[in-house]
C-alpha positions in Angstrom: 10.1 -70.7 6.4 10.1 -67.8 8.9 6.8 -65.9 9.8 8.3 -63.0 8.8 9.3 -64.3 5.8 5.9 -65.1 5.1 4.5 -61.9 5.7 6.8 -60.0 2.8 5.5 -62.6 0.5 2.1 -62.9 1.3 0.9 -60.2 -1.5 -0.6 -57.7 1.3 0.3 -54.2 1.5 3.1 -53.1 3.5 2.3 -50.0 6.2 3.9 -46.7 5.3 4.5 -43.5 7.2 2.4 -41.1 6.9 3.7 -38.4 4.8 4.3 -35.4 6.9 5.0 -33.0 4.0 1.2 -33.4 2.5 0.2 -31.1 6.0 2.8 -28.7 5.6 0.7 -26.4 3.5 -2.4 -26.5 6.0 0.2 -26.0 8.9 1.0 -23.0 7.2 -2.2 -21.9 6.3 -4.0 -22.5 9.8 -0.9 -20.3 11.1 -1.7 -17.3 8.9 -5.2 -17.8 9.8 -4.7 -17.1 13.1 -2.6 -14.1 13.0 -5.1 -12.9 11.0 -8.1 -13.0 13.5 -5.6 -12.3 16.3 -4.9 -8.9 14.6 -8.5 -8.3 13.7 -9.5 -9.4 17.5 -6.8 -8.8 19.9 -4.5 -6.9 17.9 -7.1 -3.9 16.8 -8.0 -1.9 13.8 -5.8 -3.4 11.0 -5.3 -0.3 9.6 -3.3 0.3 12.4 0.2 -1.7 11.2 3.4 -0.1 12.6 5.3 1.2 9.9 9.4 1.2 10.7 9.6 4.5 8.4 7.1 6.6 11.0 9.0 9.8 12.3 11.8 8.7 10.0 12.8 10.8 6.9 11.0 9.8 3.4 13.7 7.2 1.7 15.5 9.0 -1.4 14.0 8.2 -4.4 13.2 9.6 -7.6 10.2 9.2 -10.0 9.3 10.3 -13.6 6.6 11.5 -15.0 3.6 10.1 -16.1 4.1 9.5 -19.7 1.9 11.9 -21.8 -0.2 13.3 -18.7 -0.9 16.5 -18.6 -2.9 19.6 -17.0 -4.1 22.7 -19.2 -1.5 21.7 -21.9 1.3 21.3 -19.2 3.2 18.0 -18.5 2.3 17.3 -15.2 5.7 16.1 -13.0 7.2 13.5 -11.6 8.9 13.9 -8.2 11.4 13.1 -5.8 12.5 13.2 -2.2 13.5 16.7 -2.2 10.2 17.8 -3.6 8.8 17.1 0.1 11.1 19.4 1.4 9.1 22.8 3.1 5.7 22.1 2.4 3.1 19.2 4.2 2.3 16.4 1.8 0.1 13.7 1.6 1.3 11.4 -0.9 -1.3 8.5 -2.3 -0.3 5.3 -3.5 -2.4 4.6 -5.9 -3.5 2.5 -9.2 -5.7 2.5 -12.2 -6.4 -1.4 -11.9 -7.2 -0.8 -7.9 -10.8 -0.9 -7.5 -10.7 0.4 -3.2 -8.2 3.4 -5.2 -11.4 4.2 -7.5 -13.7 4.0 -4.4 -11.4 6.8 -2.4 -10.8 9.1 -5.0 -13.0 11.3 -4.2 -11.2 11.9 -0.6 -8.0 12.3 -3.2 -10.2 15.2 -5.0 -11.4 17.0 -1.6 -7.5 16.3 -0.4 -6.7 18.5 -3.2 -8.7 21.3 -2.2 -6.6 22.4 0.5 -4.1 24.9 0.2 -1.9 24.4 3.0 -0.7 20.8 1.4 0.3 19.7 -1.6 -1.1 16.6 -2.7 1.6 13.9 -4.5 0.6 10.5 -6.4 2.5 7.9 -6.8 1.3 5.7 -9.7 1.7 1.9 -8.7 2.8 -0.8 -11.6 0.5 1.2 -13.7 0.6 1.8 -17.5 0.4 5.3 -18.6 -2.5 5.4 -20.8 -4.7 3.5 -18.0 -3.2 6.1 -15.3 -4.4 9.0 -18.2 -8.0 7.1 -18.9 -8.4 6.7 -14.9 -7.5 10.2 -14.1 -9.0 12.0 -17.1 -12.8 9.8 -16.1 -12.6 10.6 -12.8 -10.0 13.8 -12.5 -6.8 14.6 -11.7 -6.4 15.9 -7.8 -2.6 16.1 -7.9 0.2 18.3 -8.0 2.3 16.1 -8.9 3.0 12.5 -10.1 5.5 9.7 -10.6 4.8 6.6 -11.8 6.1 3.6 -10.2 6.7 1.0 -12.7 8.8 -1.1 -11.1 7.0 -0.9 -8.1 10.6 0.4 -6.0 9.7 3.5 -4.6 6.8 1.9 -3.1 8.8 -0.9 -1.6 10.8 1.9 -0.1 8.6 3.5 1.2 7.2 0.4 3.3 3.7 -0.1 1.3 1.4 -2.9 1.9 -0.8 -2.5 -0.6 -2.6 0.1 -3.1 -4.3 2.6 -2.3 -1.9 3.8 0.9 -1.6 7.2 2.1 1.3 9.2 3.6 1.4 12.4 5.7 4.8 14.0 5.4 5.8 17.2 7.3 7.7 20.2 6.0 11.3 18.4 6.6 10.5 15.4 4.3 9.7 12.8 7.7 7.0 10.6 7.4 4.5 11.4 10.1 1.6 9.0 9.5 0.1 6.7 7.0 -3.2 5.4 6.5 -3.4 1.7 5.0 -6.0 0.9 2.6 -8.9 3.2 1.2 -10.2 6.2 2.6 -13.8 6.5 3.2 -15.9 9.4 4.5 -16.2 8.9 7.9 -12.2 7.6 8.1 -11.4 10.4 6.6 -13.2 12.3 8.6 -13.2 10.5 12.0 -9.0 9.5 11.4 -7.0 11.1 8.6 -7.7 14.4 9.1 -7.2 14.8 12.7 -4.1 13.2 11.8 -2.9 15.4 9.2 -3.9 18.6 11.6 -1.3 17.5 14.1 1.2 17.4 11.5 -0.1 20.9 10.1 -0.2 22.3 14.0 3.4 20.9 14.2 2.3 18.7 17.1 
């Protein structure tokens, strides 16, 4: 009888491969990692992300309503693309479920305070009566309002995330966007010098 003969029958274990596919998960993860802390480290305030739709018109889209919100007995409106024509507005991407979108709104409420902008929500994968129970608790800063349900326009219009905030000059192009929640001193500090160039026309 052969030797290796032998060894197939002598009852012992046979060596395997190791399974490549059982790393592919950490591979992936360790990879994200470090993009991560490059863009935190090297890569600079995260806030910061390019977005491919700065200086380039607001996509055409098209929102209703919020169902059954309303201002002084009014319906308040939904909007569209041609709603951003000849005015500045800074459009908010926000959420009742969004716990950074309760945290900013009162930046949303001083936003609304200035009269050279009107001030636009865009209500993300919300339901209405949480949008109405959010707004009606902490107040309603908008001019208008279109709920999202889907969650398209905001796809279209490049968003990473709720809450995200939009500066868009009097022909309907997207000038600047702010990811994540205002605070005080970035609001201060970074969005509003911001939205000044866009209202000096620089």
């Amino acid at each position: 009888m052969s030797a290796s003969h032998f060894e197939a029958d002598s009852g012992k274990p046979q060596k395997r491969g190791f399974p490549v596919l059982v790393l592919l998960p950490l591979v992936v993860f360790t990879g994200l990692a470090a993009l991560f802390l490059f863009q935190l480290t090297l890569g600079g305030d995260p806030k910061k992300i390019p977005s491919a739709l700065i200086n380039k018109p607001a996509p055409e889209f098209a929102l209703g309503p919020v169902e059954g919100l309303t201002r002084d007995g009014n319906g308040i409106p939904g909007f569209s693309r041609e709603d951003l024509l000849g005015k500045i507005s800074v459009v908010n991407v926000f959420a009742s479920w969004c716990v950074p979108c309760r945290q900013e709104h009162p930046i949303m409420e001083e936003l609304g305070t200035l009269d050279d902008i009107q001030l636009i929500g865009i209500n993300y994968k919300d339901k209405p009566e949480n949008a109405r129970r959010f707004l009606g608790s902490l107040g309603n800063p908008y001019d208008l309002i279109g709920a999202d349900d889907a969650g398209r326009a905001a796809i279209e219009w490049g968003v990473y995330g709720v809450p995200e905030t939009f500066v868009v000059d009097e022909k309907g192009m997207i000038r600047y966007k702010f990811i994540g929640p205002l605070s005080p001193s970035t609001y201060k500090d970074t969005f509003l010098p911001e939205l000044k160039k866009v209202m000096d026309g620089a």
